[in-house]
Backbone as numpy.savetxt, mean C-alpha at the origin, in Angstrom:
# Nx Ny Nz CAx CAy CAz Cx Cy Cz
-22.96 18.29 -25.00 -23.88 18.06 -23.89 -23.11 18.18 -22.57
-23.30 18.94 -21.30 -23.02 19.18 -20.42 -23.84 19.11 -19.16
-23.26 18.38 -17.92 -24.29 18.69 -17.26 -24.87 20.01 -16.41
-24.71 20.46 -16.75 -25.60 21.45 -16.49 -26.26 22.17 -17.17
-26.14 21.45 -18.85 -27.57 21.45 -19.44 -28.48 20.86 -19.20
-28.16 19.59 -18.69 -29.10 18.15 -18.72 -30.05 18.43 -16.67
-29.02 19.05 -16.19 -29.52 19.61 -14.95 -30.49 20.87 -15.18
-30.54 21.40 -15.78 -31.54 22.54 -16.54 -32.73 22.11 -17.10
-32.53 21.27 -17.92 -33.83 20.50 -18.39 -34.62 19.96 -17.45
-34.04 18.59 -16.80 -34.39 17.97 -15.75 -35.18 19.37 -15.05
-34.81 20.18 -14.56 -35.64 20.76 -13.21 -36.93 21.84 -14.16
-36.81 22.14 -15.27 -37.73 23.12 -16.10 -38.54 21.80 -16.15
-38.54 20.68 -16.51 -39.92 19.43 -16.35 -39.84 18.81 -15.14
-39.27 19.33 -13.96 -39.79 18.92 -12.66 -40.67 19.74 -12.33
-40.12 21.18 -12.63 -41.05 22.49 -11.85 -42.60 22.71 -12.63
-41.93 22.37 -14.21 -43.11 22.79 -15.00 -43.35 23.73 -15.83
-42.00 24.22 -15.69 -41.81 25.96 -16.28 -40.03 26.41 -16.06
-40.06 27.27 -17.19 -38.84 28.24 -17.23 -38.76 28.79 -15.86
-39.42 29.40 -15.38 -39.60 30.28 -14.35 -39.73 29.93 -12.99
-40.39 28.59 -12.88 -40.02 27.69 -11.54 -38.58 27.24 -11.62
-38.30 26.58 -12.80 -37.02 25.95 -12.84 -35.94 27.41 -12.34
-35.75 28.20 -12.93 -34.71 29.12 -12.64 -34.47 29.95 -11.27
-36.00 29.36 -10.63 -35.88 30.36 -9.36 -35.49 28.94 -8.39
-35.56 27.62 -8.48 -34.88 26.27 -7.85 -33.54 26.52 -7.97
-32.90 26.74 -9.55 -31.56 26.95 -9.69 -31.04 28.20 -9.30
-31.55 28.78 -8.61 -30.60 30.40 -8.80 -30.29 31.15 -9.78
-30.96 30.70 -11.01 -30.29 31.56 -12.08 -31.21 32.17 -13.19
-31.21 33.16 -13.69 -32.36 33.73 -14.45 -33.12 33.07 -15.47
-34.44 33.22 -15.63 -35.34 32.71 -16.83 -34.53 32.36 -18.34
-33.96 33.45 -18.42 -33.23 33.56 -19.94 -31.70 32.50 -20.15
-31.04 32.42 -18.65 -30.09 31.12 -18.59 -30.63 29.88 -18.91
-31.35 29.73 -18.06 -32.08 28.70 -17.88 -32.93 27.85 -19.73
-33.28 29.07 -20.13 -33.79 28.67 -21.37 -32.33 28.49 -22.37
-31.49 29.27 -21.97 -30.54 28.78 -23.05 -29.67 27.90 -22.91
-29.70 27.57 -21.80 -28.60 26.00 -21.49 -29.75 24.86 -22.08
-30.97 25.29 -22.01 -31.91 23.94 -22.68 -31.79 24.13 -24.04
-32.06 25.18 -24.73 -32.00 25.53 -26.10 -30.46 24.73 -26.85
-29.30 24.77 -26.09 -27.89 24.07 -26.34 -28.13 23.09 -26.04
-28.62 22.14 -25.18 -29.28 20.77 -24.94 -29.58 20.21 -26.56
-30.95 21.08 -26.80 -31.55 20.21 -27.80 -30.75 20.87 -28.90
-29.60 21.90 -29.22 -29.06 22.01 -30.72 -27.48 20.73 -30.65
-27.44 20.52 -29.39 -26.01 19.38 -28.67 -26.82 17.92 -29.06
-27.96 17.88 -29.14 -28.19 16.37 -29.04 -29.10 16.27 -31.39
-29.58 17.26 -31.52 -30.07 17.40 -32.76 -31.81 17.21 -32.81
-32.15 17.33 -31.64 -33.78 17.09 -31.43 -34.46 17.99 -30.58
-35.38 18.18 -30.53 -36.22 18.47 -29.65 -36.77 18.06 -28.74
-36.77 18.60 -27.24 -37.08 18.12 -26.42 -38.10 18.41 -25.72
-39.02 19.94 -26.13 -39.80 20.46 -25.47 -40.37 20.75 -25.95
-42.25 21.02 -25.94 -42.94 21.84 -26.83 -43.66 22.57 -25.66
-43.44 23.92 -26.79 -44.00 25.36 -25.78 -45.00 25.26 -26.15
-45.86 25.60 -25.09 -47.64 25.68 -25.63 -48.27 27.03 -24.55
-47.40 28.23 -25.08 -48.21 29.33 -24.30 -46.99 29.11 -22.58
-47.33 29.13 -21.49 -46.91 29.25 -20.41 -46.75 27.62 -20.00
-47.29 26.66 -20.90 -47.39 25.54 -20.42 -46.23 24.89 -21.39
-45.58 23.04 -21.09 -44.70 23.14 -21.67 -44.76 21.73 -21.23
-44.21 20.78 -22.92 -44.74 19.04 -22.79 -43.73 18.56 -23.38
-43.31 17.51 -22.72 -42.12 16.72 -23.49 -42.62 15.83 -24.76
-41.69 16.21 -25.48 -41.57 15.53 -27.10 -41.34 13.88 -26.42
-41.43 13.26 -27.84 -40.53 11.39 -27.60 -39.38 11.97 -27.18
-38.63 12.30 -27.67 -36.93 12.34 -27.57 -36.97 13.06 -26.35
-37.76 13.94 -25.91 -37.55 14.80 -24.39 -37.87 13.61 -23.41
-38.59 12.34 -23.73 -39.19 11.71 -22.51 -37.74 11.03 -22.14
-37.18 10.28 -23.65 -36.27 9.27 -23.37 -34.71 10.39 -22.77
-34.56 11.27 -23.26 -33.61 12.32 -22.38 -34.56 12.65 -21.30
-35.19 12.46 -21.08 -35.16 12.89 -19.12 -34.91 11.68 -18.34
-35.31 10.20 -18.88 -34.94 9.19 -18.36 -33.33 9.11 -18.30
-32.90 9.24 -19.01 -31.13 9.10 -19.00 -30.40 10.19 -18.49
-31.10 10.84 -18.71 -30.66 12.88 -17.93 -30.53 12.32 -16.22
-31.66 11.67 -15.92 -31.92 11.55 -14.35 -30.67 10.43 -14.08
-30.85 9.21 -14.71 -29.46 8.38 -14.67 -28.08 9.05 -14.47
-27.60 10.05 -15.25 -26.61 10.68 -15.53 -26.19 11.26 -14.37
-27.07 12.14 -13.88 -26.99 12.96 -12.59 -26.67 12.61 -11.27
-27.88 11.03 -11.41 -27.47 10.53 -10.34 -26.28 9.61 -10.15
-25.83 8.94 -11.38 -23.88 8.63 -11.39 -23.37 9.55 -11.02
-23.44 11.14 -11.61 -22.71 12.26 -11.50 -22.50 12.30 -9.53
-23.49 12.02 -9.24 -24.05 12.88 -7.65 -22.91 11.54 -6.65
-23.75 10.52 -7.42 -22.74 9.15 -6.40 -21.05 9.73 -6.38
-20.67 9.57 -7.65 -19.10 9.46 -8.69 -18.49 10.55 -7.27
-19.33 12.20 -7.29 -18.70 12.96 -6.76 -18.86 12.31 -4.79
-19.57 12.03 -4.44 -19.73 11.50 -3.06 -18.82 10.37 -2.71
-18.21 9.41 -3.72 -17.72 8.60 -3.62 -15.91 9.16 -3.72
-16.05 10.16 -4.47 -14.25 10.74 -4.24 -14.28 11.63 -2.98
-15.65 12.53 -2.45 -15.43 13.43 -1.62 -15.41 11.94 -0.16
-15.60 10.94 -0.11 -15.46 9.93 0.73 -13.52 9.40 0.37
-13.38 9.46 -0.51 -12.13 9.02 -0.17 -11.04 10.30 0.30
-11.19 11.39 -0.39 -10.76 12.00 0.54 -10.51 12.36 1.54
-11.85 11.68 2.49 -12.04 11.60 3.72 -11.55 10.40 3.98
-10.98 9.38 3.59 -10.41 8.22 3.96 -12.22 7.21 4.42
-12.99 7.92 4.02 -14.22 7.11 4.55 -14.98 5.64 4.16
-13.99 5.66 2.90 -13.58 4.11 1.93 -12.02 4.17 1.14
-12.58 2.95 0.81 -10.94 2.64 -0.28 -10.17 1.53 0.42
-9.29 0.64 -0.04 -8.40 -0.38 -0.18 -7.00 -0.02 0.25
-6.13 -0.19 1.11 -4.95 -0.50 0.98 -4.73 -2.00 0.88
-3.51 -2.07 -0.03 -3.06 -3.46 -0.66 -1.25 -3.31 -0.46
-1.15 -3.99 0.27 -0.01 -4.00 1.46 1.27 -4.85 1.65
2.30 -5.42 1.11 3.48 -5.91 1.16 4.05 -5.96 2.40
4.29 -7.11 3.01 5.01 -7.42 4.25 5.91 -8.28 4.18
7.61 -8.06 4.72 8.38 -9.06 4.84 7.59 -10.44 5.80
8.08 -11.59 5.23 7.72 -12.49 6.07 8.72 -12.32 7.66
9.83 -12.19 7.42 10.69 -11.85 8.36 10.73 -10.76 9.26
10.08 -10.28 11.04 10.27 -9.16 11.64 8.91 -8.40 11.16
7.84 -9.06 10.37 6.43 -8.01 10.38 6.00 -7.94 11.77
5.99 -9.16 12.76 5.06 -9.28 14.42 5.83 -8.14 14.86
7.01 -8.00 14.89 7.47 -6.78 15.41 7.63 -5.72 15.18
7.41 -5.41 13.98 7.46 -4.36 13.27 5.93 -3.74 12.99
5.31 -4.43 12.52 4.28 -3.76 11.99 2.90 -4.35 12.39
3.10 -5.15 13.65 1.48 -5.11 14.47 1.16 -4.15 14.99
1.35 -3.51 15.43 0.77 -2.26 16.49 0.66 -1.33 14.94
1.31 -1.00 14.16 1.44 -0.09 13.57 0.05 -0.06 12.42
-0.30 -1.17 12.20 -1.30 -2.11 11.07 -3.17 -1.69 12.27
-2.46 -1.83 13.48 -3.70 -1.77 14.47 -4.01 -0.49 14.57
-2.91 0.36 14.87 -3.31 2.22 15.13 -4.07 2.43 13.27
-3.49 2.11 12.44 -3.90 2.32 10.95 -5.34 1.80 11.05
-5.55 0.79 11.59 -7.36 0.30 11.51 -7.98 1.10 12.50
-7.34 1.48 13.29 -8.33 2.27 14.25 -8.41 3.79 13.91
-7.54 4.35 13.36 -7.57 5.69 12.27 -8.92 5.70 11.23
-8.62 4.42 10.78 -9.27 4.86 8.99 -10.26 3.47 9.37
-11.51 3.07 9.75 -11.72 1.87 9.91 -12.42 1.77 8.68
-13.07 2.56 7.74 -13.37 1.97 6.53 -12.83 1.62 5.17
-11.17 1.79 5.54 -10.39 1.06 4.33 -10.22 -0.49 4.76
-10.43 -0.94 3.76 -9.85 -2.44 3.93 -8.17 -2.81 3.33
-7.81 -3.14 4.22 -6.45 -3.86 4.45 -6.15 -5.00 3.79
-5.44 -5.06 2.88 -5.42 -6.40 2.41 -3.71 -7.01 2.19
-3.40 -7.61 3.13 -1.77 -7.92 3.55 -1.56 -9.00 2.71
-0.32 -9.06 2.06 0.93 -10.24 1.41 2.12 -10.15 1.48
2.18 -11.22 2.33 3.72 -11.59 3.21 4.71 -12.13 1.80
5.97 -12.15 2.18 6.61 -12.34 1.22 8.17 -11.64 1.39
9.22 -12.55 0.53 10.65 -11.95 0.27 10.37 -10.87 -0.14
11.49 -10.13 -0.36 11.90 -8.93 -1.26 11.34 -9.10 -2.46
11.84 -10.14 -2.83 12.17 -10.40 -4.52 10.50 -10.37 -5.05
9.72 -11.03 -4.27 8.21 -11.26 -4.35 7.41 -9.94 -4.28
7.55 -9.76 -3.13 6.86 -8.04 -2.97 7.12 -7.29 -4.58
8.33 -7.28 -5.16 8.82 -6.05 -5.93 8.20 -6.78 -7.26
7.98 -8.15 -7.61 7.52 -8.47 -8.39 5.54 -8.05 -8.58
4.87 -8.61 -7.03 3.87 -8.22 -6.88 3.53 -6.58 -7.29
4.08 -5.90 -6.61 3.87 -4.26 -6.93 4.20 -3.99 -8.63
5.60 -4.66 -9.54 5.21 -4.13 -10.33 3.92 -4.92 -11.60
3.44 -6.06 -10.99 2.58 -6.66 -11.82 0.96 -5.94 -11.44
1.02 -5.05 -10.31 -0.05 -4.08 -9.83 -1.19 -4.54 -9.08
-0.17 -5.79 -8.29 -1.04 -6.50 -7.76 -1.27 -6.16 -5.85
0.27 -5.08 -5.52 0.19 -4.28 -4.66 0.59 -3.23 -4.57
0.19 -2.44 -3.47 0.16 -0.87 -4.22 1.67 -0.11 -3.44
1.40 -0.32 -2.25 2.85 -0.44 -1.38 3.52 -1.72 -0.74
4.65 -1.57 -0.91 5.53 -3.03 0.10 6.98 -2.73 0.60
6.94 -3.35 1.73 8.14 -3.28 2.06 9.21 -4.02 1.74
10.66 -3.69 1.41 11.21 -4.59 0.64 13.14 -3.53 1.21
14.16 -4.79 1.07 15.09 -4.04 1.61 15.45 -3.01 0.23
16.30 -1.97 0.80 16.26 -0.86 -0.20 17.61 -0.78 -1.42
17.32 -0.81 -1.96 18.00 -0.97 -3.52 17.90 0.18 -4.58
18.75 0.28 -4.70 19.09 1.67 -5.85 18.08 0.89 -7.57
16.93 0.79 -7.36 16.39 0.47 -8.73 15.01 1.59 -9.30
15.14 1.80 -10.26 14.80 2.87 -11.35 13.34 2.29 -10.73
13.30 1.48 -10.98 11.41 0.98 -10.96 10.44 1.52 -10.23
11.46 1.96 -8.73 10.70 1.57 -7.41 11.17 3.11 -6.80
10.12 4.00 -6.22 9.96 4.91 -5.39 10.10 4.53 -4.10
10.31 5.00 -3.09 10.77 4.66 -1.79 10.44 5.98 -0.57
10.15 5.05 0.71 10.34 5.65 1.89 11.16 4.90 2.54
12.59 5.20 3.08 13.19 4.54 4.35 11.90 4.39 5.68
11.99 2.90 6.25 11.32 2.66 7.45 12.63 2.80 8.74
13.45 1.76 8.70 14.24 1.31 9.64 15.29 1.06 8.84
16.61 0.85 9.99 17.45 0.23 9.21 18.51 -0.09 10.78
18.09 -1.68 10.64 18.64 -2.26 12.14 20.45 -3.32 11.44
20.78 -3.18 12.61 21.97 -4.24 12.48 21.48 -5.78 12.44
22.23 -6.60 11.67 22.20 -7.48 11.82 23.23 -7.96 13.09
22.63 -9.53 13.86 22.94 -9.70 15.17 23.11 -11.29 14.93
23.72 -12.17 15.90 24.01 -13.32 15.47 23.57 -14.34 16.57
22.43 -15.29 16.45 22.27 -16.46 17.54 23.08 -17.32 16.99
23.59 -17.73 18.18 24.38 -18.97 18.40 23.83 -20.34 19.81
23.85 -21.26 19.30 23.84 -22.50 20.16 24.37 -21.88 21.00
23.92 -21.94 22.52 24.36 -21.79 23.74 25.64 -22.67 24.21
25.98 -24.05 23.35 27.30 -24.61 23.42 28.12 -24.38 22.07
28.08 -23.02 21.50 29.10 -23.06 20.35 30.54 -22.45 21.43
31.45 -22.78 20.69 32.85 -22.32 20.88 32.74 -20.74 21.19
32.37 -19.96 20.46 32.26 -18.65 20.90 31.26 -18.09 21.37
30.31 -18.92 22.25 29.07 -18.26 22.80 29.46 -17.07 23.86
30.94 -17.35 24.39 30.69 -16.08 25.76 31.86 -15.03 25.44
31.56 -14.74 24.00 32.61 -13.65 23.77 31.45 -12.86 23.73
31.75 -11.33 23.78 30.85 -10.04 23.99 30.62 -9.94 22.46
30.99 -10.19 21.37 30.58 -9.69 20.19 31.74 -10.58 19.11
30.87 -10.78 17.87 31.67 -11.46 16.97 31.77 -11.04 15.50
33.18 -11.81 14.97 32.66 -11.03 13.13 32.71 -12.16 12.47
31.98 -12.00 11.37 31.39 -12.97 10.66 33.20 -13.74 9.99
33.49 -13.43 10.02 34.79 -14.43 9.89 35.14 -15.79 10.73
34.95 -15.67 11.88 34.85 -16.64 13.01 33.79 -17.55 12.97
33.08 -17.09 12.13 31.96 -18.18 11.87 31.83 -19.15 10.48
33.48 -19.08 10.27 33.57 -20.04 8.67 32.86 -21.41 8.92
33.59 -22.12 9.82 33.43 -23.46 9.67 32.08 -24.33 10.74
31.35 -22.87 10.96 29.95 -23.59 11.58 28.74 -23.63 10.47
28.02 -24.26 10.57 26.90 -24.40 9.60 26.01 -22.95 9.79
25.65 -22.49 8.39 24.53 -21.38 8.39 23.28 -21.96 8.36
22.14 -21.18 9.10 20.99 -21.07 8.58 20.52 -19.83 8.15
20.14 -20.10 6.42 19.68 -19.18 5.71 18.12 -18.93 5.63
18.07 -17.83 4.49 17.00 -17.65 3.97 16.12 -18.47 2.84
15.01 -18.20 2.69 14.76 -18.72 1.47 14.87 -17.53 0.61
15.26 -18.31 -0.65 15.89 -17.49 -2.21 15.05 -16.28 -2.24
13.94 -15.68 -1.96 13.26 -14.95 -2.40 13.83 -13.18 -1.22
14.62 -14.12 -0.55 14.92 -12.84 0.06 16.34 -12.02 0.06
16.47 -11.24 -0.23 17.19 -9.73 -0.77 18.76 -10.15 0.57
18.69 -10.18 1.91 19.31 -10.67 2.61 19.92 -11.48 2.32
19.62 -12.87 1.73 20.60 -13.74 1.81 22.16 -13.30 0.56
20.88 -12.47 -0.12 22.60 -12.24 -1.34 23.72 -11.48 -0.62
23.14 -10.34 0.41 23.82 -9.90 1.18 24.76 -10.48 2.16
24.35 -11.21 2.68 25.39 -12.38 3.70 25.73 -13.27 2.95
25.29 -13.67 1.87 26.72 -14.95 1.43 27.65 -13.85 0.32
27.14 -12.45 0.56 28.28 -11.98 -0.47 29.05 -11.39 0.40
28.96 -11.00 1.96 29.46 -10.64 3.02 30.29 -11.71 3.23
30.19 -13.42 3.43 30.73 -14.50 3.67 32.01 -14.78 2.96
31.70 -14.35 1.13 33.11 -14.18 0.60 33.92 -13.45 0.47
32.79 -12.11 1.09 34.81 -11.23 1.33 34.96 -11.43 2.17
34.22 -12.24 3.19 35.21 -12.65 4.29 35.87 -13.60 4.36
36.66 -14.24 3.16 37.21 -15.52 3.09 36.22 -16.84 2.89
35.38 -16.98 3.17 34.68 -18.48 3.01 33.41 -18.24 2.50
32.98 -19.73 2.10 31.52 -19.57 1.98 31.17 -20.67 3.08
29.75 -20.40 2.93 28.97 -20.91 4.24 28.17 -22.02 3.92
28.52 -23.08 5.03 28.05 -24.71 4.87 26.54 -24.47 5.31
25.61 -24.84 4.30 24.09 -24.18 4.39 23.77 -25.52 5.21
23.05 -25.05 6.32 22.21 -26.47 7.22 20.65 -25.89 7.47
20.07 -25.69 6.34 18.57 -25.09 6.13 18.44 -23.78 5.89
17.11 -24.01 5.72 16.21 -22.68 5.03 15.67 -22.22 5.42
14.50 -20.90 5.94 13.38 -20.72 6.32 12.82 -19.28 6.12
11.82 -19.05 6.07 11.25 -17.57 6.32 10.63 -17.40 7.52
10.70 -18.33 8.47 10.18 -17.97 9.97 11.15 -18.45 10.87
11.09 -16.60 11.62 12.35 -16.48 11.84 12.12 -17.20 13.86
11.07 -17.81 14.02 11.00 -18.41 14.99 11.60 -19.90 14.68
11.35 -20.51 13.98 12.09 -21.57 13.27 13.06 -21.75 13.29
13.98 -21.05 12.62 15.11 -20.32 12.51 16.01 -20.50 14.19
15.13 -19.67 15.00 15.55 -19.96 16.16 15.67 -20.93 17.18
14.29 -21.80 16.32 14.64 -23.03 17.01 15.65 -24.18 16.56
15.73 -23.89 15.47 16.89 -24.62 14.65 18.03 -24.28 15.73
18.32 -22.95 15.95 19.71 -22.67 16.34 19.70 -23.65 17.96
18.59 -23.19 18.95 18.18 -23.98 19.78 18.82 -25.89 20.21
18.40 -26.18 19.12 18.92 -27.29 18.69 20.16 -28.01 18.22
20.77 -26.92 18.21 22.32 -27.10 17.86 22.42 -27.64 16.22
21.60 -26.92 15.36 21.59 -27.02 13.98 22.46 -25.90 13.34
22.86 -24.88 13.62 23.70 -24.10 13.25 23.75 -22.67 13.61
23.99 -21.55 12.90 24.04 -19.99 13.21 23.40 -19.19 12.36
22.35 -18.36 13.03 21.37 -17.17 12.10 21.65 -15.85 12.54
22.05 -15.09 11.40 22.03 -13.86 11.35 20.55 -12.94 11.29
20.15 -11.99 12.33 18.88 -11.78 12.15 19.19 -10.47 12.15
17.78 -9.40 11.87 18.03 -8.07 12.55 17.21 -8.03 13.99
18.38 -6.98 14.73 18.02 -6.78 15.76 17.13 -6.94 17.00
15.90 -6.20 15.71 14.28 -6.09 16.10 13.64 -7.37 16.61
14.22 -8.08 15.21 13.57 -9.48 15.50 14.47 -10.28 16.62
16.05 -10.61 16.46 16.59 -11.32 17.14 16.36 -11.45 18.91
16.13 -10.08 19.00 16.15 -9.62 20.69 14.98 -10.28 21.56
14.12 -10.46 20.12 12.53 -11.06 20.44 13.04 -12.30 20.83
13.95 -13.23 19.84 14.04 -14.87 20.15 14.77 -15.63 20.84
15.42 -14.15 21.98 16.05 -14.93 23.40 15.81 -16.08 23.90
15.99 -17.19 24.11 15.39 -18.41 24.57 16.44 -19.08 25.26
16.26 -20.54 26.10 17.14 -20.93 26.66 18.17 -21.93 25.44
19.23 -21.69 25.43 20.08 -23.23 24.48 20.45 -21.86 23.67
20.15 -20.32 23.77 20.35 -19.77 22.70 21.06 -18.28 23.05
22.06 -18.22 22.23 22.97 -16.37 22.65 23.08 -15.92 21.63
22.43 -14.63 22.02 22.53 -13.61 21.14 23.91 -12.86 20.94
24.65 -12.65 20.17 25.95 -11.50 20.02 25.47 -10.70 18.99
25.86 -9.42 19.44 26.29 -8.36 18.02 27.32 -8.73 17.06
27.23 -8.34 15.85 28.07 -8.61 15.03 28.80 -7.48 14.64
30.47 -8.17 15.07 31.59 -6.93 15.21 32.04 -6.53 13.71
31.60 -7.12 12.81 32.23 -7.47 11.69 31.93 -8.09 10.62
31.65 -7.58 9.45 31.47 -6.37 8.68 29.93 -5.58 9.68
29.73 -4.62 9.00 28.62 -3.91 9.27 27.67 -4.77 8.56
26.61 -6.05 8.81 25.43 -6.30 7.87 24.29 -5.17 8.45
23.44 -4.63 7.56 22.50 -3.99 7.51 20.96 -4.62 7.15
19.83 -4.22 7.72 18.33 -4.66 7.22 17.43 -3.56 7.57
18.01 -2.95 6.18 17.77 -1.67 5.79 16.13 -1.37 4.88
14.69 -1.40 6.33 13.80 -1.70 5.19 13.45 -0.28 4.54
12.59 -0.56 3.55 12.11 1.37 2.82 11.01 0.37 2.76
9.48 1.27 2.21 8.40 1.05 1.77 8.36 1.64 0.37
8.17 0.92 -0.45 8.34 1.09 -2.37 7.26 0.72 -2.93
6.98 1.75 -4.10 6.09 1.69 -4.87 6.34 2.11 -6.14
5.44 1.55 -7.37 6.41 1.63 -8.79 6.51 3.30 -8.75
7.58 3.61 -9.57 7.51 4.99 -10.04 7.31 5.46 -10.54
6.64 6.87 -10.35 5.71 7.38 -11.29 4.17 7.14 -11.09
3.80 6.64 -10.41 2.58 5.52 -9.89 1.85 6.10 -9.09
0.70 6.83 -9.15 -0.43 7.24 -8.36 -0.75 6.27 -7.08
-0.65 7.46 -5.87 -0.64 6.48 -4.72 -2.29 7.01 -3.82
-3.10 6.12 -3.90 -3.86 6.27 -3.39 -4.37 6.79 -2.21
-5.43 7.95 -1.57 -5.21 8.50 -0.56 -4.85 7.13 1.09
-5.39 6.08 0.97 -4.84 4.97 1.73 -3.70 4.85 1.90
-2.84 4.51 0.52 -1.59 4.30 0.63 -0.41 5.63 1.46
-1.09 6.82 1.10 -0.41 8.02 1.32 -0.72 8.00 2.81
-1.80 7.91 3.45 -1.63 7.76 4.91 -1.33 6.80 5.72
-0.72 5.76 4.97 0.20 4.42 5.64 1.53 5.23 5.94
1.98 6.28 4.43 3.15 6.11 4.67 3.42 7.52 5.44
2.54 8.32 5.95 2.35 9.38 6.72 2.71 8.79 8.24
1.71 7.49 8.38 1.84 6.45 9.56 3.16 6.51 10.31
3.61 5.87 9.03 5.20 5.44 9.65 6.14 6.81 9.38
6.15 8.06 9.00 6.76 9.28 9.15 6.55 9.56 10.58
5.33 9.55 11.20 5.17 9.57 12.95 6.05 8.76 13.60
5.88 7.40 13.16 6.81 6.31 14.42 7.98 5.85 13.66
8.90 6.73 13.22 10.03 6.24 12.36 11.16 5.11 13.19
11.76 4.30 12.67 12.35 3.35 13.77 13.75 3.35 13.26
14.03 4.60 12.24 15.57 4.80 11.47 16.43 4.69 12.62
């Protein structure tokens, strides 16, 4: 059964005839009769009785034209509903965001995307590294950003990839040097991350080749927090760039960090191998325009 048998039938008992039906479809009397004739040898019944020029549906022709018409019209939606996503004119993006550096990173970018495509819906989850990569592969998001890692799982676009930068209490010992390396900062208290983020393995594994480990004086994923901690004379946060430059404040100095190179290196990842939805594919088209490498 095919539809465009079941579309053959349907219009020979709309029109009333072989001959109306084939001149609706474009196609000759004798097509027309034999895509119905394969109808009823495809289903094992009869669907039509000829009576001279006139022509009456059997039982089995009534209950196939009822489901014939069903069919067609799934068929008609099914295809309107992909020729709409093609057009981006529906569909879902499901979206992974560091909790850390999204206000700066990816407001404007999240806003031009809604004003592009306004009938996808957006559906954002903030989160570590470690979270995002778990979310995406349990298929619970479709893209996320997450720092970039050599793992089999995960397909990738590089976004950015900023230096890490260092606030310090405006009365630490080395606030008015031009730049510092993380060595000089053994014996002040850190403020870290919470566990879920990819960063912190990076700086406390940066901390021991630089001779020490680091006296933890809190946690946080907001990196305004963070800054006010430092504010306060609670200790020293390593941020990237993007974000740090944002949390200039008074009680608080920013330095570059001379030493080692830390990196916050984001990509946008998705499992591999993994059909990316026309949404997802024009997020990451998005950020190919405003690259911030």
């Amino acid at each position: 059964m095919e539809f465009k048998q079941l579309r053959s039938f349907v219009e020979v008992v709309r029109q009333g005839g072989f001959t109306q039906a084939a001149r609706v479809l474009h196609a000759s009397q004798s097509a027309v009769s034999k895509q119905v004739a394969q109808l009823e040898q495809s289903l094992g019944v009869r669907l039509l009785e000829r009576l001279g020029p006139q022509i009456r549906l059997t039982e089995a022709g009534s209950l196939v034209l009822r489901r014939a018409d069903e069919m067609l019209r799934l068929r008609r939606d099914l295809l309107n509903e992909l020729d709409d996503l093609g057009h981006l004119a529906r569909g879902e993006l499901r979206l992974g965001l560091p909790l850390l550096g999204s206000d700066a990173l990816f407001a404007r970018l999240i806003a031009e995307y809604r004003r592009r495509y306004p009938n996808i819906e957006v559906h954002l989850q903030e989160g570590g590294s470690l979270v995002i990569e778990r979310l995406l592969l349990d298929g619970e998001l479709e893209l996320g950003a997450s720092l970039t890692r050599d793992n089999p799982a995960f397909a990738c676009q590089p976004f950015c990839n900023e230096p890490l930068e260092v606030l310090l209490p405006a009365g630490h010992p080395r606030a008015g040097q031009a730049d510092i390396a993380l060595a000089e900062l053994a014996d002040t208290p850190f403020l870290l991350y919470q566990q879920s983020f990819i960063l912190n393995e990076r700086l406390l594994r940066a901390c021991r080749e630089a001779g020490f480990t680091p006296r933890e004086a809190g946690r946080s994923g907001q990196a305004d927090f963070l800054a006010a901690l430092v504010a306060a004379g609670q200790g020293v946060v390593l941020l990237p760039r993007v974000v740090a430059r944002s949390l200039q404040r008074p009680g608080v100095v920013l330095l570059p960090l001379r030493e080692p190179d830390l990196r916050w290196d984001i990509a946008f990842i998705w499992r591999s191998g993994a059909y990316l939805s026309r949404a997802a594919q024009a997020w990451l088209a998005l950020l190919r325009e405003r690259p911030l490498l």
